[in-house]
C-alpha positions in Angstrom: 0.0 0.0 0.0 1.1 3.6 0.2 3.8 3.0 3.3 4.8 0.4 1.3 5.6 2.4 -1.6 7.3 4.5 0.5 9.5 2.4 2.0 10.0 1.1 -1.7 11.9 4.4 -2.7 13.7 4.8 -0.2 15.4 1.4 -0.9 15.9 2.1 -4.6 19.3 1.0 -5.9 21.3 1.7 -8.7 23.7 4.7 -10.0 22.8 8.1 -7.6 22.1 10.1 -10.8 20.5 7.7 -12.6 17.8 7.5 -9.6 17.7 11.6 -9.0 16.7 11.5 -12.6 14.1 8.7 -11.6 12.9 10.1 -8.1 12.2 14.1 -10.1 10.3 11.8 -12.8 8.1 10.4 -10.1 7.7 13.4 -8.8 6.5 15.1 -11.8 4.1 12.5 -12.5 3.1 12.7 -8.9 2.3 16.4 -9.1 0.4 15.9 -12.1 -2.1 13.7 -10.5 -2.6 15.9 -7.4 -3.5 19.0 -9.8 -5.7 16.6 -11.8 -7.6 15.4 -8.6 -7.6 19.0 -7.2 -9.2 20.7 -10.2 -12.1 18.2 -9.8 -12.7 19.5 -6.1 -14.5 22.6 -5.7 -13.5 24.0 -2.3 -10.7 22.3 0.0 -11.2 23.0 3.8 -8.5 22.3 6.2 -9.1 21.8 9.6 -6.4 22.7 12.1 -5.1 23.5 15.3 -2.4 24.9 17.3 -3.1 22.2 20.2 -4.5 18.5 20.2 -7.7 17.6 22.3 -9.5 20.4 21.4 -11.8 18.6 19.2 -10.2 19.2 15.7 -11.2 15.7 14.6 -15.0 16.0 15.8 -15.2 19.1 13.9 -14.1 18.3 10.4 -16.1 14.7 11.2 -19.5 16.8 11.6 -18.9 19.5 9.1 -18.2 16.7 6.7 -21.6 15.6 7.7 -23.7 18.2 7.2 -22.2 19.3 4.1 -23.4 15.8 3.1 -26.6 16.0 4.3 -26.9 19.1 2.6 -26.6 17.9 -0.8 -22.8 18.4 -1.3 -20.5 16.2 -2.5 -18.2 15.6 0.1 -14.7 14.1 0.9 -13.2 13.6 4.1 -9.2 13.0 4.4 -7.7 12.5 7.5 -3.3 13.1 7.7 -2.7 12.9 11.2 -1.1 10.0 10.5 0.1 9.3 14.4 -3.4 10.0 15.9 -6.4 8.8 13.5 -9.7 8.7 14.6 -11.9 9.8 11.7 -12.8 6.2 10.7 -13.7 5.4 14.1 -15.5 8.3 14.1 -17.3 7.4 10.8 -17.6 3.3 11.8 -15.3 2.5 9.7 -13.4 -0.9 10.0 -12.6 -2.5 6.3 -9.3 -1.4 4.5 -9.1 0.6 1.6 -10.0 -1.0 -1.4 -8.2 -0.6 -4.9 -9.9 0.9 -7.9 -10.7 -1.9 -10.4 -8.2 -0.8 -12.9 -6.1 -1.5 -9.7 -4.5 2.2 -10.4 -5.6 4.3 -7.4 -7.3 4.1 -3.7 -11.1 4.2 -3.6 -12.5 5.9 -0.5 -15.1 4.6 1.7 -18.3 5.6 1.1 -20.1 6.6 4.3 -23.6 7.9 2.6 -24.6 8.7 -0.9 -22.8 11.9 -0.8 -19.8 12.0 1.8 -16.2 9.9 0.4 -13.6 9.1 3.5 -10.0 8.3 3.6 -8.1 7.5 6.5 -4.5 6.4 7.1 -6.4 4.0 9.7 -8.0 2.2 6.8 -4.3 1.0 5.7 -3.4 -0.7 8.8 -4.3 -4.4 9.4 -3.9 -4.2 13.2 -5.9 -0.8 13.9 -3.4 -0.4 17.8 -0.4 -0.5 15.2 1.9 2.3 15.7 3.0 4.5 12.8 6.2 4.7 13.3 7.6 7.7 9.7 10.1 10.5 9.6 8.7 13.2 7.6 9.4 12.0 4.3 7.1 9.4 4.7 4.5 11.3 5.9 4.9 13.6 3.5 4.3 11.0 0.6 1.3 9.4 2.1 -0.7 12.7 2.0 0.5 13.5 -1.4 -0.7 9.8 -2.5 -4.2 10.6 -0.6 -4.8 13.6 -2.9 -3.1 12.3 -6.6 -3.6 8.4 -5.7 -7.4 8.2 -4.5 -10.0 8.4 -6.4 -12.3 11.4 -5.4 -14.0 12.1 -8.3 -16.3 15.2 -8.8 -16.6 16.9 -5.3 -18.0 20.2 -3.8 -15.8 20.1 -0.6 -12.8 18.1 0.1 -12.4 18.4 4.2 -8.6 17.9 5.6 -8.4 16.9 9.3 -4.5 17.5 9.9 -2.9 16.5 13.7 -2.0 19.6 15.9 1.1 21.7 15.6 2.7 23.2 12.7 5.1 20.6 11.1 5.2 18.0 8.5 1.5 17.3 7.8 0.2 20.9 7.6 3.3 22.0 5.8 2.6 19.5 3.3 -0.8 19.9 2.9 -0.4 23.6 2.2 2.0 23.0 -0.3 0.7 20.4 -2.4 -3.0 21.8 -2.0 -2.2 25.9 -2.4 -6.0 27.2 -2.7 -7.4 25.3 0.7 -9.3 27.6 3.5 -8.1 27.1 7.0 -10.6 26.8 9.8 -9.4 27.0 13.4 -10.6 25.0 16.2 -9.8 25.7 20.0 -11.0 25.6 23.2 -11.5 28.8 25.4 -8.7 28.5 28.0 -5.4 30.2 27.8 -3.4 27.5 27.6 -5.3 26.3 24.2 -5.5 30.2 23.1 -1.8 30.7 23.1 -1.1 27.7 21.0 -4.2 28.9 18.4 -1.8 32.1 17.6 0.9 29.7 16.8 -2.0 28.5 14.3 -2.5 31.9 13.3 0.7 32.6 12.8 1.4 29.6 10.9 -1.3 30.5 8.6 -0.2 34.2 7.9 3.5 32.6 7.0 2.4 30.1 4.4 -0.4 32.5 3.1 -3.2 30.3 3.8 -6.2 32.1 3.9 -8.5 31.7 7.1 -12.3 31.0 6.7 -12.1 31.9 10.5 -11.9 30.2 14.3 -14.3 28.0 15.7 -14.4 27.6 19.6 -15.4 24.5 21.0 -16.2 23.3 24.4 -16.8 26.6 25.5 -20.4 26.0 27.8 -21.4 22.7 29.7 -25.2 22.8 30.8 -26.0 20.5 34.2 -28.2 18.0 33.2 -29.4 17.8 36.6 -29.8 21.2 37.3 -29.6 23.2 34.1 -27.0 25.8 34.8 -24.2 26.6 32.6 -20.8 25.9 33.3 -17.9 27.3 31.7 -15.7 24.2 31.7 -12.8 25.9 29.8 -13.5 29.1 30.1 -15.7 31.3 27.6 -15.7 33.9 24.5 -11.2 33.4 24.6 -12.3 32.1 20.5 -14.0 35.4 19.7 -11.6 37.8 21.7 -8.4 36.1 19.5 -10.8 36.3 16.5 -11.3 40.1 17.1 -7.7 40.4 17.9 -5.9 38.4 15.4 -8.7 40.3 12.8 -10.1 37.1 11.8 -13.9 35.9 11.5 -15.5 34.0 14.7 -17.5 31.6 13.0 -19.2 30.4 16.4 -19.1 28.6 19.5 -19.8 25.3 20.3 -20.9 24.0 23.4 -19.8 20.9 25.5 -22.1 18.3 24.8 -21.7 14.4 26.1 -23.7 13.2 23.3 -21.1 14.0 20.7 -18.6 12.1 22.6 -21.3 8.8 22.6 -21.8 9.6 19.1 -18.5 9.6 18.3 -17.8 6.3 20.0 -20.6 4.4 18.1 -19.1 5.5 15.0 -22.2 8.1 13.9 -21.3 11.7 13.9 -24.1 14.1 15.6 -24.6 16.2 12.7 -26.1 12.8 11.2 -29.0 12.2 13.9 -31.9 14.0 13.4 -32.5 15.6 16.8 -32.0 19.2 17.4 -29.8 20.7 20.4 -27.8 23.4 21.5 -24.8 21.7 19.9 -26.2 20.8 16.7 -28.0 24.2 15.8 -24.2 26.3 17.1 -23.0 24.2 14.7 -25.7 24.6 11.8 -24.7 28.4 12.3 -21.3 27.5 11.9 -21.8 25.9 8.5 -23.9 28.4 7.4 -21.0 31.0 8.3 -18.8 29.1 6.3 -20.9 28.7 3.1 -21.7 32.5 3.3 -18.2 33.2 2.6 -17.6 30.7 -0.1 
């Protein structure tokens, strides 16, 4: 599969020049196939964040699901190579299959209109540590944009791991016209890290649809008050301050932990709450700027 291919390279033998000549040959035809697959995807989101447990991977898993349900065509691609949890997210279990020309990936198909790849979906033994250097990492996510098979789609969503190295880097170079959205939680400690995000973004020229806070109000099911587990509004103060858009806050919600656990976004069950209509709003914010 793709680690395999990987490893394959690197292990190449025969005259240095003679495989420089080979490895920029690959890479040519590697590039071509990501701008084929690209100019069949209307808009590329990718989801990110200065800090991990902030919910990065829910996010992109439930605004992949309403854009579904909404009528778009969809894709879903989760890179964090070391921590994947989209196809558990999604109830995913089988491997990747191979196209029937046996040529490229072919994603999972969660409904009629949402696509999902996950570097989960490679490994045989899902409690298998990924154990790459950059390079490697690097490859895989430019093999999930050239070497899958998405077809005609309206979004693309890209759920990257936290932090600012190899797999955001990447992902901004090989995919140029994708639209940041940034997840954090209220607290300080998750704040500071978000301007790392910010920052990040203003470097590589990434434009930013805007920051989403999550977590930010907890209501006692026993008693119904609100408690700001983490803090609340720190999302739309850095917003305001880093002059970015707030597209909305989230609040904490155990159901979208069960739901995650059983494999069935939120955004997929029918039933309205506080969660699910903040995050309606947030979509909506989102497709009013595109």
């Amino acid at each position: 599969m793709i680690h395999e291919n990987v490893n394959k390279a690197k292990k190449s033998q025969g005259c240095p020049s003679q495989n420089g000549g080979d490895m920029a040959k690959k890479q040519q035809e590697q590039q071509a196939m990501i701008k084929n697959s690209l100019a069949k995807i209307k808009h590329k989101i990718f989801v990110l964040s200065g800090k991990g447990g902030v919910g990065k991977s829910s996010v992109s898993a439930n605004l992949a699901a309403v854009l579904s349900k909404k009528g778009y065509k969809t894709g879903l691609m989760d890179v964090d190579v070391h921590g994947p949890s989209i196809a558990h997210m999604l109830g995913l279990t089988e491997l990747l299959d191979i196209t029937p020309d046996q040529q490229m990936l072919a994603p999972k198909q969660v409904n009629e209109n949402l696509k999902v790849v996950s570097v989960q979906a490679l490994m045989q033994d899902k409690d298998q540590a990924i154990i790459w250097r950059g390079p490697a990492k690097s490859g895989m996510i430019q093999q999930f944009v050239g070497n899958v098979d998405w077809g005609e789609l309206d979004f693309l969503i890209i759920d990257a791991p936290p932090g600012t190295g190899d797999e955001p880097l990447t992902v901004v170079q090989n995919i140029p016209e994708a639209l940041g959205v940034i997840v954090t939680t209220p607290q300080e400690v998750a704040l500071s890290d978000i301007r790392k995000s910010i920052s990040f973004c203003k470097t590589v020229k990434l434009k930013t649809l805007g920051i989403v806070e999550n977590m930010a109000e907890f209501k006692c099911p026993h008693c119904n008050e609100s408690i700001d587990l983490f803090k609340n509004g720190g999302g739309e103060k850095t917003a305001q301050a880093q002059g970015l858009d707030f597209l909305g806050s989230l609040p904490f919600d155990t159901r979208v932990v069960t739901s995650g656990d059983k494999g069935i976004p939120i955004m997929f069950e029918d039933e309205k709450t506080p969660f699910t209509q903040a995050f309606e709003a947030i979509v909506d914010n989102i497709l009013r700027q595109l």
